[in-house]
C-alpha positions as a printed NumPy array, in Angstrom:
array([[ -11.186,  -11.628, -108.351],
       [ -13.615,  -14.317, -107.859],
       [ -13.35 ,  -17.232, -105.297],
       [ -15.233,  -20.329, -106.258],
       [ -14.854,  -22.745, -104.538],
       [ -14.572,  -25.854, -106.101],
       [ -15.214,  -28.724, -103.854],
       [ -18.511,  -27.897, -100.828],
       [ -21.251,  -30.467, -100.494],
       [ -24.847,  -29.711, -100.343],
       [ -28.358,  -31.486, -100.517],
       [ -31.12 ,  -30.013, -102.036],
       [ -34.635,  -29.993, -100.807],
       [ -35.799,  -32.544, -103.725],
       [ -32.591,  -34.833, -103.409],
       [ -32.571,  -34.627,  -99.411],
       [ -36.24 ,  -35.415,  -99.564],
       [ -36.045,  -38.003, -101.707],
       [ -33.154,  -39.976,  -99.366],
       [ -34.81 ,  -39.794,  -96.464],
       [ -37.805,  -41.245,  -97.752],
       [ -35.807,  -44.361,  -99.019],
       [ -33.247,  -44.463,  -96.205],
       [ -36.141,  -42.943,  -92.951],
       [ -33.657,  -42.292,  -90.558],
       [ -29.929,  -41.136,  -91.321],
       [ -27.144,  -42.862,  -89.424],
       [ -23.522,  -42.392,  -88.676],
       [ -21.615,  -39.682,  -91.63 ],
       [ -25.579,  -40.058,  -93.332],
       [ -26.632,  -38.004,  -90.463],
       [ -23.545,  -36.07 ,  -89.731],
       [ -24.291,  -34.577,  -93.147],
       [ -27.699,  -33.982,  -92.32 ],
       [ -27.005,  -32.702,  -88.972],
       [ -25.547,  -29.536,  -90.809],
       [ -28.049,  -26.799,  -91.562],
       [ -26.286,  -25.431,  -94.232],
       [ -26.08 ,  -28.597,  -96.   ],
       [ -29.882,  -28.911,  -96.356],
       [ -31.311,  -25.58 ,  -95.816],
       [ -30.686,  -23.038,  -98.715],
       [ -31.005,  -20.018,  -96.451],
       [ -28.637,  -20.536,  -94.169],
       [ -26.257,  -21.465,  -97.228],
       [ -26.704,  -17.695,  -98.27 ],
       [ -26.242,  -16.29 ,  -94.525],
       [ -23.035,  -17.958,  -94.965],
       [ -21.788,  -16.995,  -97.877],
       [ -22.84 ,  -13.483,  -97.518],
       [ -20.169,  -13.231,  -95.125],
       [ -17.612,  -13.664,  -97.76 ],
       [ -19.041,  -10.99 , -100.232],
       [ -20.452,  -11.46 , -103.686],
       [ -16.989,  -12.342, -105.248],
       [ -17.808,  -15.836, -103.439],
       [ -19.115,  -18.988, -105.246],
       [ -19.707,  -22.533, -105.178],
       [ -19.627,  -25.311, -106.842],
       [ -22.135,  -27.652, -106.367],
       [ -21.289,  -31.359, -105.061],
       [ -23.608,  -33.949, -103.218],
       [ -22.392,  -34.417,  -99.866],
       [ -21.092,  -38.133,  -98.697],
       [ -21.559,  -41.167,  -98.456],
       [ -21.658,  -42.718, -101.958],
       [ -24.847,  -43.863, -102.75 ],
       [ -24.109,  -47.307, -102.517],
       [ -23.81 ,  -46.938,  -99.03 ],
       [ -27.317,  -46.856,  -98.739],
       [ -28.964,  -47.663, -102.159],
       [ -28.877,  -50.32 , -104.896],
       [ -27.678,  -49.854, -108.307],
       [ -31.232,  -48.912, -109.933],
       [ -32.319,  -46.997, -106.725],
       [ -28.789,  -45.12 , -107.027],
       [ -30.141,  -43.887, -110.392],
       [ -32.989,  -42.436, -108.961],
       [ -31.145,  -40.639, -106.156],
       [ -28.048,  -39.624, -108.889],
       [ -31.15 ,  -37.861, -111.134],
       [ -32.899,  -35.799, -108.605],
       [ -29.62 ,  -34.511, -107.088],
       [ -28.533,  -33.52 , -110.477],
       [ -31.852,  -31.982, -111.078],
       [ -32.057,  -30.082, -108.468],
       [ -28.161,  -28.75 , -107.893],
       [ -28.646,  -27.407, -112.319],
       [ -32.081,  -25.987, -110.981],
       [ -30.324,  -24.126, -108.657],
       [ -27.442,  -22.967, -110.654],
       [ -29.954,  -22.029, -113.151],
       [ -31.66 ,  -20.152, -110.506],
       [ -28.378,  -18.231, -108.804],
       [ -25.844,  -18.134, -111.578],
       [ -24.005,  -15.483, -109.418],
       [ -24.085,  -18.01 , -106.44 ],
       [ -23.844,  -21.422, -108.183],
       [ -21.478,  -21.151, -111.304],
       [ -21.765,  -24.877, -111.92 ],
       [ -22.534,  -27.94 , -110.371],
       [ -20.903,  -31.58 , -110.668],
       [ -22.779,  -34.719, -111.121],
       [ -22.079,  -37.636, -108.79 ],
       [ -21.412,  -40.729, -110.568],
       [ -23.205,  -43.982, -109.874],
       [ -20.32 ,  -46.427, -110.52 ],
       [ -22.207,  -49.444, -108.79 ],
       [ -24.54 ,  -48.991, -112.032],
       [ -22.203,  -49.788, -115.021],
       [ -25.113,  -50.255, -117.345],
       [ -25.967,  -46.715, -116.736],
       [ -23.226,  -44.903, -115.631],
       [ -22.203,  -43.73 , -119.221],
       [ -25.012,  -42.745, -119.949],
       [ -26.082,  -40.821, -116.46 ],
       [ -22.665,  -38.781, -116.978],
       [ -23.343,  -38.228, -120.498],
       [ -26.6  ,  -36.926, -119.16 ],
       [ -25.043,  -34.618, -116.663],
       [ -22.815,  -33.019, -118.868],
       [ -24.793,  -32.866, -122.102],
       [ -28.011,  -32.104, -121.333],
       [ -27.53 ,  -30.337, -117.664],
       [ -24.461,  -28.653, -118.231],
       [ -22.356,  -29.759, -115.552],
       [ -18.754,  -28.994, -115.088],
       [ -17.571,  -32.631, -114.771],
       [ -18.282,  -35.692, -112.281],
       [ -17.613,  -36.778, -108.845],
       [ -16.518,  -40.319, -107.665],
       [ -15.594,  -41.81 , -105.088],
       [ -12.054,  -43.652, -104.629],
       [ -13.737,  -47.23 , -104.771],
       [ -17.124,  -48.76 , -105.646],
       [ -18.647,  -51.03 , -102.792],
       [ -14.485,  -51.996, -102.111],
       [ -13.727,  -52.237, -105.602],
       [ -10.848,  -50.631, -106.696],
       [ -11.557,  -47.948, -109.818],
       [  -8.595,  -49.694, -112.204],
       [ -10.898,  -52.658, -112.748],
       [ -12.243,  -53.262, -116.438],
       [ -15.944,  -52.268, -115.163],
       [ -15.126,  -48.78 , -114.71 ],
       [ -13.316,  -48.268, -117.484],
       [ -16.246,  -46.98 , -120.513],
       [ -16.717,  -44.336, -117.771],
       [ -13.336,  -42.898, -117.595],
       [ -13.524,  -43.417, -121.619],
       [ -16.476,  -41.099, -121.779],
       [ -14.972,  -38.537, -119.47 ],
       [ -11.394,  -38.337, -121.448],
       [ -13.857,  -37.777, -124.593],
       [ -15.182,  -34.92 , -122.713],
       [ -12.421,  -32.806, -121.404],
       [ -14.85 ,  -32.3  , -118.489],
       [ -13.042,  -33.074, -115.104],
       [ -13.333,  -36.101, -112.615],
       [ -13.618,  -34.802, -108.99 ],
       [ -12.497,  -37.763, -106.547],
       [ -13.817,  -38.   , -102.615],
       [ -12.139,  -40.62 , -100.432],
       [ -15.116,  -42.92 ,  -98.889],
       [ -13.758,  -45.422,  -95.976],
       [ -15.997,  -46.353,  -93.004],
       [ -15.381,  -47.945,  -89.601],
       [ -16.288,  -51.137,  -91.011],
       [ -12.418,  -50.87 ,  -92.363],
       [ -10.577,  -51.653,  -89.53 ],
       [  -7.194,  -50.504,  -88.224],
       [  -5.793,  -53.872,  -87.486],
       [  -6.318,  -56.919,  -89.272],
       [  -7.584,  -58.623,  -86.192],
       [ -10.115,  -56.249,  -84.576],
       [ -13.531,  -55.854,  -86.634],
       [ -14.22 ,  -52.027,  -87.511],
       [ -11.635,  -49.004,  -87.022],
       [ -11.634,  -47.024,  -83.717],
       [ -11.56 ,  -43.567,  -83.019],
       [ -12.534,  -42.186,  -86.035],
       [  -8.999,  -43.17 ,  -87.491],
       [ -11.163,  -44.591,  -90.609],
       [ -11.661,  -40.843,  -91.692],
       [  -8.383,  -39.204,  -90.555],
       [  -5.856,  -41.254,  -91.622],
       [  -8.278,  -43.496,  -93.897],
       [  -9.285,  -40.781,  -96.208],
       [  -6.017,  -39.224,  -97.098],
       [  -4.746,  -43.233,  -97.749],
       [  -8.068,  -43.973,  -99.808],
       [  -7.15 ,  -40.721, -101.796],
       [  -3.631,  -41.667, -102.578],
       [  -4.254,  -45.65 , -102.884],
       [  -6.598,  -44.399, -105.422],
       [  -4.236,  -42.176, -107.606],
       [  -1.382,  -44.777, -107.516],
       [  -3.944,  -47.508, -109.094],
       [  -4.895,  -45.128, -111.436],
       [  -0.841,  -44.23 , -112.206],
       [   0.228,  -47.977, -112.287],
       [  -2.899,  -49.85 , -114.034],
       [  -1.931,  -46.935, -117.232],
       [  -5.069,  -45.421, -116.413],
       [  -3.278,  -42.198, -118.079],
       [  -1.326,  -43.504, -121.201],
       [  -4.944,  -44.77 , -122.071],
       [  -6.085,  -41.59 , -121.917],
       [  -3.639,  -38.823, -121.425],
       [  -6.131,  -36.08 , -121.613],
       [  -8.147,  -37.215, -118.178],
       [  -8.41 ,  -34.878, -115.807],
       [  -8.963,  -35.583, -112.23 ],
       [  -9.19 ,  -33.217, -109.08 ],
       [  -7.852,  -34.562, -105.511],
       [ -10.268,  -33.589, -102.73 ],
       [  -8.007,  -32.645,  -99.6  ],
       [  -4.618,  -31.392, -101.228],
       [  -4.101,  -34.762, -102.84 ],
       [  -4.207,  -36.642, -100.06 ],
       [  -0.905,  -38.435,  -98.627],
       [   0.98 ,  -37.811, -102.238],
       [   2.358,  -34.656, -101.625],
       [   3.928,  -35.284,  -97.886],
       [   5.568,  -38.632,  -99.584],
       [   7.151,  -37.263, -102.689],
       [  10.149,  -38.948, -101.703],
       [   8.586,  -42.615, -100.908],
       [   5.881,  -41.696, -103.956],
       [   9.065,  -40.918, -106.861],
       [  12.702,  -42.591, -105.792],
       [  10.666,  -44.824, -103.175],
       [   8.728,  -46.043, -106.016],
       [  11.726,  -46.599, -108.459],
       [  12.289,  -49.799, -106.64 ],
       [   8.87 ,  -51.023, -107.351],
       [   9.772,  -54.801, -107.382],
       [  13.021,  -55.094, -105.132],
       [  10.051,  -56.006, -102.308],
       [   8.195,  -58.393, -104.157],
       [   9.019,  -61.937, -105.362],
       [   5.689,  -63.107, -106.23 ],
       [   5.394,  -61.259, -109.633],
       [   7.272,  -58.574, -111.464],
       [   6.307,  -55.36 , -110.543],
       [   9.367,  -53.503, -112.045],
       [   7.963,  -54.633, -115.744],
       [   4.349,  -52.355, -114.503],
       [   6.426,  -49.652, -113.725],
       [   8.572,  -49.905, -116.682],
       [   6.096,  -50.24 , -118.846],
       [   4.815,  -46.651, -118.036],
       [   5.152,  -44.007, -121.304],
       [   6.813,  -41.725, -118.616],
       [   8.053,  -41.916, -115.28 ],
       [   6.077,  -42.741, -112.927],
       [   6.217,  -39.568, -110.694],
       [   4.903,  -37.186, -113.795],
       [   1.593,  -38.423, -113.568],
       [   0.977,  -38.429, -110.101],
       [   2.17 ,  -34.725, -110.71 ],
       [  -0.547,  -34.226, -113.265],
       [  -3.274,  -34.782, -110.938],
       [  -5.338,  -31.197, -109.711],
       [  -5.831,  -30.602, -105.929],
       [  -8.054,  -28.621, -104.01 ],
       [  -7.414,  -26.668, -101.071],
       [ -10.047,  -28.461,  -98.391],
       [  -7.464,  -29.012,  -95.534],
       [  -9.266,  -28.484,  -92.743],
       [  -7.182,  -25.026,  -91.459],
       [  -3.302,  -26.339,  -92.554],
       [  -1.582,  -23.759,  -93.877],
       [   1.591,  -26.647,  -94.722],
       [  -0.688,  -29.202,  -96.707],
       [  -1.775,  -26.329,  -99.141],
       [   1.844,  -24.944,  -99.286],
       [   2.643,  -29.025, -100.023],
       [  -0.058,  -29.606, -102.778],
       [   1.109,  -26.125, -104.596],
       [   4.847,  -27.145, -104.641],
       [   3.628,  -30.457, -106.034],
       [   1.231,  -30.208, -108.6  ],
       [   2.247,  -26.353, -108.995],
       [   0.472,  -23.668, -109.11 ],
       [  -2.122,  -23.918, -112.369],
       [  -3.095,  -27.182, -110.928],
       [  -4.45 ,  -26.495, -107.247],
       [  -7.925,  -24.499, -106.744],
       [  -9.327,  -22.843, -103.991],
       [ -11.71 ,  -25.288, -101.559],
       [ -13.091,  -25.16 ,  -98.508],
       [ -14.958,  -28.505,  -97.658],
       [ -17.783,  -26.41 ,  -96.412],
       [ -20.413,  -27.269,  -94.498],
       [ -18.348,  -29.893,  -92.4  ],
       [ -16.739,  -27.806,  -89.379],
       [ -17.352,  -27.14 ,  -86.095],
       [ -19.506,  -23.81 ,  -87.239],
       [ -21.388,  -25.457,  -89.997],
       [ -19.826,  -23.644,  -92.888],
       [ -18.121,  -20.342,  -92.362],
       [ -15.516,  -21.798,  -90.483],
       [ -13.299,  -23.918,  -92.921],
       [ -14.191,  -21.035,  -95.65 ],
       [ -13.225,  -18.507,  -93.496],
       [  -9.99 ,  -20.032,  -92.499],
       [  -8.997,  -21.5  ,  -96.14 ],
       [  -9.283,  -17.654,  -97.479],
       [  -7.036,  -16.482,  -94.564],
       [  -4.295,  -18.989,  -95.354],
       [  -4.596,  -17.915,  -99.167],
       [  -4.228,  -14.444,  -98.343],
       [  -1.427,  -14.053,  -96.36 ],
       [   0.67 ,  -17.344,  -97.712],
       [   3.764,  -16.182,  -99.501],
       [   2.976,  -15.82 , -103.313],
       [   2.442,  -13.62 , -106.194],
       [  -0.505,  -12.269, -106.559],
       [  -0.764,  -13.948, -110.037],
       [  -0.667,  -17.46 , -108.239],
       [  -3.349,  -16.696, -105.588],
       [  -5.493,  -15.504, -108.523],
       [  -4.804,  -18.766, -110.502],
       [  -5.441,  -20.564, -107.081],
       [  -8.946,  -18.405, -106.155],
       [ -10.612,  -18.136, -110.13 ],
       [  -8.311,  -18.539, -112.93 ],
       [  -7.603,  -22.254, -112.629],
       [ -11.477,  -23.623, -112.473],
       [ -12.107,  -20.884, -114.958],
       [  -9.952,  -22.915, -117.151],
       [ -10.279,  -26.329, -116.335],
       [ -14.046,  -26.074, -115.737],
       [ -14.948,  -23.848, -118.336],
       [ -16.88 ,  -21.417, -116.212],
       [ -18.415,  -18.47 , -117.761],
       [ -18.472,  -15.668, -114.935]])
């Protein structure tokens, strides 16, 4: 069987070239994603993968941060175009290798963003879209955002969703950025989840039932919490006096726990064997696909692949499931032709 992986980040020579002669020096996770060889140098991309024989693929993501981080709307544009360029060049180029790429969104462009994805999927055949779970600390349920989750749901084509949180979020309401790093441990899963349940609540999904978006990082918090996430939840309003919150839950087609079930997750989880065993008992098993977060681990790539496969293969299920888990499921959802 094939394993494609679903959700790795890379930066082509032409997009890579092109940010660093906007940006001229990376800084902070800019130049953590730089810093990786893999991430910008094609050959080493192959030395890894070789080491996972020719039944291993990718699909092709631009790494983080969002471009907003570091670009305006019509500069975003630019960037979004030459990184789709160049990630369909290279699928066109390695088919075996590169099954697909995904186009990255450029949300902090709604005059274009339509017509960018449109772009992406119709004319350079990619599998769906990444975004990122807000827009310059806007939350994705506004009305802004919404012609571009219009135009996906016309597509069938999935949405793949990265958390993006930096230090300047801080821990404590009375300190001024986070510390430790806790902004991207415990700030990405929460960005993830915070994300889904604004989606769930605002009816993101009873306007469009047929949406389909893909978790990075085994869905985030949602699966640990199915307890606070579904009967936690049923309370929505017993803790709040300035508005009703039990009419937004109760005005939900279906309960509110079904949906956040109907969300895909990947398998990125940096080595833990429990959060993938947690995301498949959630979302079940024809809605989690194999991912390993490559390049970002301690050896630059092989590492997190290496160790995502060795979970897979020795975790307790049919070998029906792990197939669905390694190829069948992106097969279907992304409509790969291997």
């Amino acid at each position: 069987m094939k394993k494609i992986d679903i959700f790795n980040h890379i930066w082509p020579k032409p997009f890579h070239d092109a940010l660093i002669a906007h940006v001229g020096e990376t800084t902070d996770i800019t130049r953590r994603s730089e810093a990786v060889p893999m991430m910008t140098n094609l050959d080493r991309r192959f030395e890894v993968m070789d080491m996972f024989g020719e039944d291993y693929c990718q699909i092709l993501s631009l790494a983080s941060p969002p471009f907003e981080k570091y670009a305006d709307p019509a500069k975003s544009l630019d960037l979004a175009r030459v990184g789709s360029d160049s990630m369909a060049e290279l699928c066109q180029k390695y088919p075996d290798r590169f099954p697909g790429f995904i186009g990255t969104a450029v949300l902090n462009n709604p005059d274009a963003m339509v017509e960018d994805a449109r772009r992406n999927i119709e004319d350079l055949g990619a599998c769906g879209m990444q975004i990122f779970t807000n827009v310059c600390g806007k939350p994705l349920d506004l009305p802004e955002f919404a012609p571009f989750f219009e135009y996906m749901a016309s597509t069938g084509k999935a949405i793949w969703m990265h958390p993006a949180r930096g230090a300047n979020f801080p821990d404590y309401l009375t300190e001024d950025q986070s510390e430790y790093e806790i902004w991207w441990t415990f700030g990405w899963p929460y960005e993830t989840s915070a994300a889904m349940a604004r989606m769930v609540f605002s009816g993101l999904f009873d306007r469009h039932p047929d949406l389909q978006v893909i978790t990075h990082h085994a869905g985030g918090m949602i699966p640990f919490f199915e307890g606070r996430v579904g009967a936690g939840w049923d309370q929505m309003g017993a803790r709040t006096t300035d508005r009703d919150l039990a009419a937004v839950r109760k005005a939900l087609k279906k309960p509110h726990l079904e949906y956040f079930k109907a969300f895909h997750a990947d398998t990125a989880s940096f080595g833990s064997e429990k959060a993938i065993a947690h995301a498949v008992e959630f979302f079940g098993e024809d809605r989690v696909m194999f991912a390993s977060d490559a390049p970002f681990d301690p050896e630059g790539g092989p590492m997190y692949i290496r160790d995502t496969i060795n979970i897979l293969d020795r975790m307790e299920m049919s070998d029906a499931t792990r197939q669905k888990i390694y190829q069948d499921n992106a097969v279907k959802l992304l409509g790969l032709k291997l």
